[in-house]
N, C-alpha and C positions, 0 to 999 in steps of 0.2 A: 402886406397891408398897403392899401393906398389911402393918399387924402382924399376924403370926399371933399373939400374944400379946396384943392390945386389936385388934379389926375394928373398930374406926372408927378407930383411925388409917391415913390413906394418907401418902406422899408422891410425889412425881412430880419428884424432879431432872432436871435439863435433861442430867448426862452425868453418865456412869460414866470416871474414869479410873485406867488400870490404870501404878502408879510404883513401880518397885523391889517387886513380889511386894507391893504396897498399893493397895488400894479406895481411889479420892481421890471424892468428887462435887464437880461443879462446876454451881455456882450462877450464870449469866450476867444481867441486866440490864442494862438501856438506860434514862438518866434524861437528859432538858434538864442537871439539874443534883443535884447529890451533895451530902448533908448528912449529920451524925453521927443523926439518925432513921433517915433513910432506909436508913444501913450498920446500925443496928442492927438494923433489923425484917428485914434481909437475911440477918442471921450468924443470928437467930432462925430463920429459917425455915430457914439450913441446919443448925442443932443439931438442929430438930426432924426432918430430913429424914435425919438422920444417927441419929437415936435411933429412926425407926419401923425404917428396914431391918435395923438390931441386930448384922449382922455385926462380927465383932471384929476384922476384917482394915480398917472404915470407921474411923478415928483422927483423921481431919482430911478437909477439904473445901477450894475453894477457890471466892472469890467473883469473879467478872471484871465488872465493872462499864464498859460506855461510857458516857462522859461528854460529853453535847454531839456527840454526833457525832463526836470530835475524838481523847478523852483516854482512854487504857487503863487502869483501874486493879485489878492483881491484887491482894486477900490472901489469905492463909493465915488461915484458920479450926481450931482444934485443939479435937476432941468433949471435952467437956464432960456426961460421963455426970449429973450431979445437975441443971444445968441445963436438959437435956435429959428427966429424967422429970418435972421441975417442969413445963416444956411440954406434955408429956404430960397431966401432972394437970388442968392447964387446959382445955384440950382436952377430957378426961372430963368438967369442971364444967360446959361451954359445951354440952356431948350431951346431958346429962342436966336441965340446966337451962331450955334453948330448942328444942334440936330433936324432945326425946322428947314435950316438953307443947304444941309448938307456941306457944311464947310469943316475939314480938319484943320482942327487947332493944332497951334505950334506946341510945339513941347517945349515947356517951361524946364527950364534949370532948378534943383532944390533950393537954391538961394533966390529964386523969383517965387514961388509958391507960398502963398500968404491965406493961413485958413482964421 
């Protein structure tokens, strides 16, 4: 999906579901192993996944996570309009920053990386 409202944003959620006359997306992943990074960079990508498609019927997503082969783990994710344009914004900074001049970005360290 793109915005028609900013073309360079896309997202590409893994599924549409349709609960009680409500847009859910669901965000599925497969890890060895689950950490509070790892859900967070997940709820991130579904705010922002949730903030390019803009319908106002999208209010929450849900994240299904396998663990280990083994362990199911659902949450509930609920949109977060300011959080979600803050993502946006970044995403404008990172366009306009690296990919319009052609410049690579340094690689940040996991203790510099701030979502």
């Amino acid at each position: 999906y793109r915005s028609l409202s900013n073309p360079i944003c896309y997202a590409t959620p893994d599924r549409f579901l349709f609960l009680n006359n409500e847009i859910v997306i669901l965000e599925i992943k497969v890890s060895a192993f689950w950490n509070k990074e790892k859900k967070a960079m997940a709820t991130a990508q579904l705010q922002y996944q949730m903030q390019v498609c803009k319908s106002p019927k999208i209010k929450r997503g849900f994240l299904a996570t396998l663990i280990g082969g083994t362990k199911l783990e659902l949450s509930e994710v609920v949109r977060d309009n300011c959080y979600g344009e803050f993502l946006i914004e970044k995403a404008e900074e990172f366009w306009n920053e690296y990919i319009l001049t052609n410049k690579q970005p340094q690689e940040a360290g996991k203790e510099k990386v701030k979502i």
